[in-house]
mmCIF file of the N, C-alpha and C atoms, coordinates in Angstrom:
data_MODEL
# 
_entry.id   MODEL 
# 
loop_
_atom_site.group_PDB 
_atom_site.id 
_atom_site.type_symbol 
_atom_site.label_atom_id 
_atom_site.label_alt_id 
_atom_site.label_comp_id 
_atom_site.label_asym_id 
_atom_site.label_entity_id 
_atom_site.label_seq_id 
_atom_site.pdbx_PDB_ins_code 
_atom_site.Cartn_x 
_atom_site.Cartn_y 
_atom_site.Cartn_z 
_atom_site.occupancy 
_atom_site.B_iso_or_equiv 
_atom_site.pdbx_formal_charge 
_atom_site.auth_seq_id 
_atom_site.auth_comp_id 
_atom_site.auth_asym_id 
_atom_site.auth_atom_id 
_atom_site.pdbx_PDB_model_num 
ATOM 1   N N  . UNK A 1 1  ? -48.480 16.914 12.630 1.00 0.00 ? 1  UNK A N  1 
ATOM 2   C CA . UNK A 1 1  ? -49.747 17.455 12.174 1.00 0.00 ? 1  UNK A CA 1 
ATOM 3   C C  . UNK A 1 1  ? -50.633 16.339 11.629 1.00 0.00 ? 1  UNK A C  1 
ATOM 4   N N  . UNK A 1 2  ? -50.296 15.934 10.599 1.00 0.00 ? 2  UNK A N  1 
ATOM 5   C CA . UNK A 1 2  ? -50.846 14.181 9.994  1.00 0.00 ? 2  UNK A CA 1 
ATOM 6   C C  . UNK A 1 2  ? -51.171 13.585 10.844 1.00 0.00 ? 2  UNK A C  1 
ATOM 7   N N  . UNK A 1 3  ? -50.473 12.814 12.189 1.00 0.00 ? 3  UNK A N  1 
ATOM 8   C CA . UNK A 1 3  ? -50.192 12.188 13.326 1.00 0.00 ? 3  UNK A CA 1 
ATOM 9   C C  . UNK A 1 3  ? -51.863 12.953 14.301 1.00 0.00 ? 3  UNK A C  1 
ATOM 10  N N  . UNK A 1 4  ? -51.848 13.760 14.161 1.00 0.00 ? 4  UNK A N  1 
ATOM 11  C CA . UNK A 1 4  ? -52.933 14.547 15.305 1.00 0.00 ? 4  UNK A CA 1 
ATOM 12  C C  . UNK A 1 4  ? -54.108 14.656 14.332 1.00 0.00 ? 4  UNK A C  1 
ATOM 13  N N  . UNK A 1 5  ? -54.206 14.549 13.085 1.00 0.00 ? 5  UNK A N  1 
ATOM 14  C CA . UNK A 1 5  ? -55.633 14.095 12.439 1.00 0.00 ? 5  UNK A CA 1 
ATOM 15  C C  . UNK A 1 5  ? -56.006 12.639 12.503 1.00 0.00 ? 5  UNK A C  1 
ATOM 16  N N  . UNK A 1 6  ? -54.791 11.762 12.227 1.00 0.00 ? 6  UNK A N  1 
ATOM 17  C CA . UNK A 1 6  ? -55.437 10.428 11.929 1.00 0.00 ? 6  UNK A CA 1 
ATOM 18  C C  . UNK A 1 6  ? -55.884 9.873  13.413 1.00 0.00 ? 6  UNK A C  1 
ATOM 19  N N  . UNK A 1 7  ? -55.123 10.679 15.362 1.00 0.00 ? 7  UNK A N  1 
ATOM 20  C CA . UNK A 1 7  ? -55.587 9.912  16.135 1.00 0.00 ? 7  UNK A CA 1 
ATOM 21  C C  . UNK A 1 7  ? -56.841 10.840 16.775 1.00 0.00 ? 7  UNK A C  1 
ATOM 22  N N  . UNK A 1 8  ? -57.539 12.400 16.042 1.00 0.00 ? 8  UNK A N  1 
ATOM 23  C CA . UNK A 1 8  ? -58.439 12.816 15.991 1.00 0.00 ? 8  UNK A CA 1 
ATOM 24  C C  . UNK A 1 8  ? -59.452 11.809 15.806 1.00 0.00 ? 8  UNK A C  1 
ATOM 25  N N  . UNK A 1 9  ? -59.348 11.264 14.109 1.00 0.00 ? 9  UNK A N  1 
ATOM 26  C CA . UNK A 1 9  ? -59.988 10.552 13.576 1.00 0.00 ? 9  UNK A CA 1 
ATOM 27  C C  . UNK A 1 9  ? -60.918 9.429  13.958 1.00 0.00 ? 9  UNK A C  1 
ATOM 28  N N  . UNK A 1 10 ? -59.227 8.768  14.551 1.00 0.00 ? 10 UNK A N  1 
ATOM 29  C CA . UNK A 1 10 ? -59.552 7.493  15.275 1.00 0.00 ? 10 UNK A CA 1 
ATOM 30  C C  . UNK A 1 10 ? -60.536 7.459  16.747 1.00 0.00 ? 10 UNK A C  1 
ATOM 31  N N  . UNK A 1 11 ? -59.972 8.047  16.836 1.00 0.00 ? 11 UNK A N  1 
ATOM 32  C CA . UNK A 1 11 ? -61.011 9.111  18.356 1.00 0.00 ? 11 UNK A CA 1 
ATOM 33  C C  . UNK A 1 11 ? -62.475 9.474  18.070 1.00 0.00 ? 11 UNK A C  1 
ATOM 34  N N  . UNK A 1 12 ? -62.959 10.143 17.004 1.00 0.00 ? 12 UNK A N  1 
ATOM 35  C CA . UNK A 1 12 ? -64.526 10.160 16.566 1.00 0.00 ? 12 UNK A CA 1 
ATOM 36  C C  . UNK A 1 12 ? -64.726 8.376  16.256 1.00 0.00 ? 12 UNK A C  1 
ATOM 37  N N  . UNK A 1 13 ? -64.092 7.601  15.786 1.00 0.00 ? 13 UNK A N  1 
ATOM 38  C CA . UNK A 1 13 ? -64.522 6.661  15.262 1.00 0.00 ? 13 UNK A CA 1 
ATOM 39  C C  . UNK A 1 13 ? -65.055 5.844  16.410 1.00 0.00 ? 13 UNK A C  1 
ATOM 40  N N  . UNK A 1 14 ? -64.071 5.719  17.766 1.00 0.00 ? 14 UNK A N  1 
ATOM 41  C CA . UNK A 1 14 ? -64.153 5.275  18.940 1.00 0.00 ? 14 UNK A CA 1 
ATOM 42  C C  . UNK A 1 14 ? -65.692 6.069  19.134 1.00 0.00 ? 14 UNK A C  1 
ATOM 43  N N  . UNK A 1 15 ? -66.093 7.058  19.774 1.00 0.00 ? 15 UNK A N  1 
ATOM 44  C CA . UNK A 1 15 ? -67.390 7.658  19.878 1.00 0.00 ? 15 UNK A CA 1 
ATOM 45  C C  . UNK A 1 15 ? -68.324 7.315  19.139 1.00 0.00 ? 15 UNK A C  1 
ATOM 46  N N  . UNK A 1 16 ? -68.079 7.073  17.510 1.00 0.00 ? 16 UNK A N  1 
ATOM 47  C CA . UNK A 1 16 ? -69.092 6.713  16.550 1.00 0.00 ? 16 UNK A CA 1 
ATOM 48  C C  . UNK A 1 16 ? -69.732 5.260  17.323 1.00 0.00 ? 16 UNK A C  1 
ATOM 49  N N  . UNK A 1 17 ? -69.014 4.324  17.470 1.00 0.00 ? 17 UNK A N  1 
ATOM 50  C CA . UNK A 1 17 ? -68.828 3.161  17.868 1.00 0.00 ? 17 UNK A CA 1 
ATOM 51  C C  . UNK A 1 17 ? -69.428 2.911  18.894 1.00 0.00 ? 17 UNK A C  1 
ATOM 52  N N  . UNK A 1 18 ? -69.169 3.571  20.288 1.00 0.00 ? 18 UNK A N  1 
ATOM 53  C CA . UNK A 1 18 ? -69.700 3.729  21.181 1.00 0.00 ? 18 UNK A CA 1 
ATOM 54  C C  . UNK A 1 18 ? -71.117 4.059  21.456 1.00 0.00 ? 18 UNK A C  1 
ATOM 55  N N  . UNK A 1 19 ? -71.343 5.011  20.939 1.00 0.00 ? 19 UNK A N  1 
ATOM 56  C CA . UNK A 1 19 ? -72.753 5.582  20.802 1.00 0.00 ? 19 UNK A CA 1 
ATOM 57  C C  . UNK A 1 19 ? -73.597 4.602  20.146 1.00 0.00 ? 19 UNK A C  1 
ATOM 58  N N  . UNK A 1 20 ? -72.927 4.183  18.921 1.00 0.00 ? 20 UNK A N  1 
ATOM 59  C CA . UNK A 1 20 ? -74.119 2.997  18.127 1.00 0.00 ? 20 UNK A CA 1 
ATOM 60  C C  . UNK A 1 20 ? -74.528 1.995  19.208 1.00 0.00 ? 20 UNK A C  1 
ATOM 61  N N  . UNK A 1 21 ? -73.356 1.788  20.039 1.00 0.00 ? 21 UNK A N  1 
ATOM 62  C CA . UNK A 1 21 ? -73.585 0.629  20.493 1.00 0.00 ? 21 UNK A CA 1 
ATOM 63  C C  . UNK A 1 21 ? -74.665 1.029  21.629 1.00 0.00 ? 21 UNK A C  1 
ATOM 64  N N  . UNK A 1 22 ? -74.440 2.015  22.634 1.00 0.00 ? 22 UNK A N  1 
ATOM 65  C CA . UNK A 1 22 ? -75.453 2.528  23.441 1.00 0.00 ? 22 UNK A CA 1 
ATOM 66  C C  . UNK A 1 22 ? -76.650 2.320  23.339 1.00 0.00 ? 22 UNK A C  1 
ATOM 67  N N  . UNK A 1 23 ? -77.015 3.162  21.698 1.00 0.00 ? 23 UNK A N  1 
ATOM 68  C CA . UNK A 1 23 ? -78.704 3.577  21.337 1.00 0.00 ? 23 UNK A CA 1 
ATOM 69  C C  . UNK A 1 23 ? -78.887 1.908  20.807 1.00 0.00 ? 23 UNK A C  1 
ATOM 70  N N  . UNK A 1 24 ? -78.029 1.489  20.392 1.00 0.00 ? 24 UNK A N  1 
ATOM 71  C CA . UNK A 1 24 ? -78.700 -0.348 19.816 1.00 0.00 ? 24 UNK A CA 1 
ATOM 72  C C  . UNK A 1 24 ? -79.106 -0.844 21.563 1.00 0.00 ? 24 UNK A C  1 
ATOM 73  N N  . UNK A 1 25 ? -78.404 -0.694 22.102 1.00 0.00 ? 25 UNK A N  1 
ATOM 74  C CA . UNK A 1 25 ? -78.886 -1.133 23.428 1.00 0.00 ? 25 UNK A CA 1 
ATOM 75  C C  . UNK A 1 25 ? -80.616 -1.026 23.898 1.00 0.00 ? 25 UNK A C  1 
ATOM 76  N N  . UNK A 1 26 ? -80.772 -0.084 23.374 1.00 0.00 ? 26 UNK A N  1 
ATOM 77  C CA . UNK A 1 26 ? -82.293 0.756  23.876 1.00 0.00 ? 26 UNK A CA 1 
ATOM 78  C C  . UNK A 1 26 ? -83.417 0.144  23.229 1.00 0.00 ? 26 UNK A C  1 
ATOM 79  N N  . UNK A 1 27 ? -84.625 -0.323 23.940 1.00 0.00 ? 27 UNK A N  1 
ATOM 80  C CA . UNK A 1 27 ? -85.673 -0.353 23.545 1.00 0.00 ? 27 UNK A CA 1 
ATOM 81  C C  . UNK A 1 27 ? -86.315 0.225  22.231 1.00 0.00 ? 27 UNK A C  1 
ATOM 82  N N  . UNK A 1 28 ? -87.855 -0.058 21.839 1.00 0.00 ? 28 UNK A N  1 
ATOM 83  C CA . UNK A 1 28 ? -88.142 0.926  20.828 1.00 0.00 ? 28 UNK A CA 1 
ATOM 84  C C  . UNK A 1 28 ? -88.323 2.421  21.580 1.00 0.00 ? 28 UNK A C  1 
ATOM 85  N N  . UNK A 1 29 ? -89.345 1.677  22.753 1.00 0.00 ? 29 UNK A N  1 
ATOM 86  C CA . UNK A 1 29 ? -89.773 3.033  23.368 1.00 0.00 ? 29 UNK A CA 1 
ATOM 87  C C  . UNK A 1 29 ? -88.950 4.000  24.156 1.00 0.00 ? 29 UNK A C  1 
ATOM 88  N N  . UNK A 1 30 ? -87.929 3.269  24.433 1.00 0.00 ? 30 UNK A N  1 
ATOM 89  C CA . UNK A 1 30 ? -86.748 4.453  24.986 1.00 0.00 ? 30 UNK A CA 1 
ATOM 90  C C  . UNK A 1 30 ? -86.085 5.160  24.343 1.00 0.00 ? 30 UNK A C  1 
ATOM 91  N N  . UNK A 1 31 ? -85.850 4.709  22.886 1.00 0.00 ? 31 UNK A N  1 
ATOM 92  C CA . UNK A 1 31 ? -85.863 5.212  21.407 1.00 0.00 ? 31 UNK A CA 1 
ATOM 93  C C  . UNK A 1 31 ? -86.703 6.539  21.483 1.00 0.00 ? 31 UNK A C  1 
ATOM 94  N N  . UNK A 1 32 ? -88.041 6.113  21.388 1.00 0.00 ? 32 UNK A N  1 
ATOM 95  C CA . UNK A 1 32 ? -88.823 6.722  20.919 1.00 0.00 ? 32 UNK A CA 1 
ATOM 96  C C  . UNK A 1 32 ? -89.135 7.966  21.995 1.00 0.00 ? 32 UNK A C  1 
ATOM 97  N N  . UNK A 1 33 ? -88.924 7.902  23.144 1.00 0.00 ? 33 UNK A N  1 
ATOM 98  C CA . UNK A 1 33 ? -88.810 8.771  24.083 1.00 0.00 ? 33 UNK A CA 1 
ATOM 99  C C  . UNK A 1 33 ? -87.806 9.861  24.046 1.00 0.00 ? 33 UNK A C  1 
ATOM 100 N N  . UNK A 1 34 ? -86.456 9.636  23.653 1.00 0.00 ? 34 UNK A N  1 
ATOM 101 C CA . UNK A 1 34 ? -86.027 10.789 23.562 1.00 0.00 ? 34 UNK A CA 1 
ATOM 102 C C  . UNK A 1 34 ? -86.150 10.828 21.887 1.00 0.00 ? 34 UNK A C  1 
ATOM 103 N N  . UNK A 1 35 ? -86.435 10.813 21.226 1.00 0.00 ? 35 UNK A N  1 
ATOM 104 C CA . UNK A 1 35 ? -87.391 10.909 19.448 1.00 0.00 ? 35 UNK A CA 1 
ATOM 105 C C  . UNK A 1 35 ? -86.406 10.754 18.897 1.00 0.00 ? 35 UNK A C  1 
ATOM 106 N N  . UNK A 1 36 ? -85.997 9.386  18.870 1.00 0.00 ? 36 UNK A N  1 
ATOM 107 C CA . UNK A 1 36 ? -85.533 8.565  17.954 1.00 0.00 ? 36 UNK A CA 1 
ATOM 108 C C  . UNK A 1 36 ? -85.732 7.080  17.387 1.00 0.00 ? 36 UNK A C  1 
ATOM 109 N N  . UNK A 1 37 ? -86.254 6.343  16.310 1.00 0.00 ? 37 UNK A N  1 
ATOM 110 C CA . UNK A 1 37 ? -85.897 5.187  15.546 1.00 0.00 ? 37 UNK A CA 1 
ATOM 111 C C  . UNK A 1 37 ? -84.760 4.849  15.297 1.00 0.00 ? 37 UNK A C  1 
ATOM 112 N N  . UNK A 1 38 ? -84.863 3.236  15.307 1.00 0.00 ? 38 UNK A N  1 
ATOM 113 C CA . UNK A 1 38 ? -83.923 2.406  14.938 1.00 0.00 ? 38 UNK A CA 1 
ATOM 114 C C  . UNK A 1 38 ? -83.225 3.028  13.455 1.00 0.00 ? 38 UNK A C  1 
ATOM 115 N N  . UNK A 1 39 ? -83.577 3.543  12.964 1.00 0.00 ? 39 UNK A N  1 
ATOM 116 C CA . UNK A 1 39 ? -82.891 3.428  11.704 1.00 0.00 ? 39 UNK A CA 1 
ATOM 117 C C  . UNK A 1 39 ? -82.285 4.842  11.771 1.00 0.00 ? 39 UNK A C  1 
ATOM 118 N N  . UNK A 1 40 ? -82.438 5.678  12.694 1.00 0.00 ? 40 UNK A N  1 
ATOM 119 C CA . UNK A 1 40 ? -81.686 6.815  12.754 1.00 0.00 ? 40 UNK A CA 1 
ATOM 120 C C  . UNK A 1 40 ? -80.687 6.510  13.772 1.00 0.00 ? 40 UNK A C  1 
ATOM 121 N N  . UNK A 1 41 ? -80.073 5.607  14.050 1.00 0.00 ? 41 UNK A N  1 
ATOM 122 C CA . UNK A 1 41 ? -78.970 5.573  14.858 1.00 0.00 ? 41 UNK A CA 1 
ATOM 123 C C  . UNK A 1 41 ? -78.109 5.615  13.940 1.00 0.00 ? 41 UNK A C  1 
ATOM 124 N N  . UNK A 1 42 ? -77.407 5.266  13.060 1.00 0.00 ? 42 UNK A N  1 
ATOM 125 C CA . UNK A 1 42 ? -76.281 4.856  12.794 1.00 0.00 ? 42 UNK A CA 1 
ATOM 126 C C  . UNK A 1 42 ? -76.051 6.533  12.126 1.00 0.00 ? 42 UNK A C  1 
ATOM 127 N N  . UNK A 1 43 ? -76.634 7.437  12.211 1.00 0.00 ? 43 UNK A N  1 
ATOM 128 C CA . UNK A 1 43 ? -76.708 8.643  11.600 1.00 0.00 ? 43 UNK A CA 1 
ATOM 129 C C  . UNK A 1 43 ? -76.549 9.537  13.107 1.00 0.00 ? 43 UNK A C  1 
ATOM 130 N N  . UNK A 1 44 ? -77.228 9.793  13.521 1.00 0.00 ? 44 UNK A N  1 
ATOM 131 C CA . UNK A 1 44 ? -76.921 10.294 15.031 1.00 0.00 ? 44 UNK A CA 1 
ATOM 132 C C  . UNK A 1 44 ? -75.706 9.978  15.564 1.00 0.00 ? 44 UNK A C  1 
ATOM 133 N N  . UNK A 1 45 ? -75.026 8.547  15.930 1.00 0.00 ? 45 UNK A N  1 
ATOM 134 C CA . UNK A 1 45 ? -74.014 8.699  16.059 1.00 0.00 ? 45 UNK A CA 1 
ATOM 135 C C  . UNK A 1 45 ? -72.769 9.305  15.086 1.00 0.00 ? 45 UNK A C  1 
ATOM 136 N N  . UNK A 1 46 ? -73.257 9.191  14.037 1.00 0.00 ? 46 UNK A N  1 
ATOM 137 C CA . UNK A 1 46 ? -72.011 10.070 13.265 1.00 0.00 ? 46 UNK A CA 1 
ATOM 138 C C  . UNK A 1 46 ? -72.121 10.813 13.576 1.00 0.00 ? 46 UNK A C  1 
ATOM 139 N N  . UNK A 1 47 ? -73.593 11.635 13.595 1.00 0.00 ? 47 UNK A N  1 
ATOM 140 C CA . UNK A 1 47 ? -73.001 13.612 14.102 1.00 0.00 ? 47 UNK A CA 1 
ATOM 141 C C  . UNK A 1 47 ? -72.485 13.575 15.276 1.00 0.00 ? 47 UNK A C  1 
ATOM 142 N N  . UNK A 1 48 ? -72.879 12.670 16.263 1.00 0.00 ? 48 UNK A N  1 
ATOM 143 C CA . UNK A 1 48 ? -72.045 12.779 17.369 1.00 0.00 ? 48 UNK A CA 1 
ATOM 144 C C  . UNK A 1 48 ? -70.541 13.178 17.392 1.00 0.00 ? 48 UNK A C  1 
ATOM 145 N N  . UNK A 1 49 ? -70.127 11.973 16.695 1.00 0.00 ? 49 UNK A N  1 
ATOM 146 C CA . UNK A 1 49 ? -68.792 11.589 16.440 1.00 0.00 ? 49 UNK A CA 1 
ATOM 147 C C  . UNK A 1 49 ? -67.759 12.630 15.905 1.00 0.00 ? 49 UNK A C  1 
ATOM 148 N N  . UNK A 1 50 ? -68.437 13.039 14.397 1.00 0.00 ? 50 UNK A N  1 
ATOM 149 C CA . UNK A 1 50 ? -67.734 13.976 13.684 1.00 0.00 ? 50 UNK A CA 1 
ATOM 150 C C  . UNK A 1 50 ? -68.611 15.354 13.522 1.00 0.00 ? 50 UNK A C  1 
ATOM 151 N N  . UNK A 1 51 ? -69.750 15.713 14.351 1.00 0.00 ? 51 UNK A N  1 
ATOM 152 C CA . UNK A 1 51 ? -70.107 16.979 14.593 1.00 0.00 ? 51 UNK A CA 1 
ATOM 153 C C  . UNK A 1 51 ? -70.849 17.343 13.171 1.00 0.00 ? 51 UNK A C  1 
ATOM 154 N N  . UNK A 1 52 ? -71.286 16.420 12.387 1.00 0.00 ? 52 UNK A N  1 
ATOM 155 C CA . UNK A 1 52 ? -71.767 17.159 11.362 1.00 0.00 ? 52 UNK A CA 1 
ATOM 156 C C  . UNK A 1 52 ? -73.552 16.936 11.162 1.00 0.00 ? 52 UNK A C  1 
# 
């Protein structure tokens, strides 16, 4: 049970990670096209990640 949260965990963290790295990839205006700023990434990917 323990074992299947912490590689849950590890698993959003992988996605968190991923995603940051994606949207850092992006322009402003490709950003800004689907309506997002730089400074809302690192927040977007968390909900990604952990759904909240």
């Amino acid at each position: 049970m323990i074992l299947t949260k912490i590689f849950a965990y590890l698993r959003a963290l992988r996605i968190q990670y991923q995603t940051q790295n994606a949207l850092s990839k992006l322009d402003h205006r490709e950003l800004a096209d689907i309506g997002l700023n730089r400074d809302q990434i690192d927040d977007v990917a968390h909900r990604v990640a952990f759904g909240h």
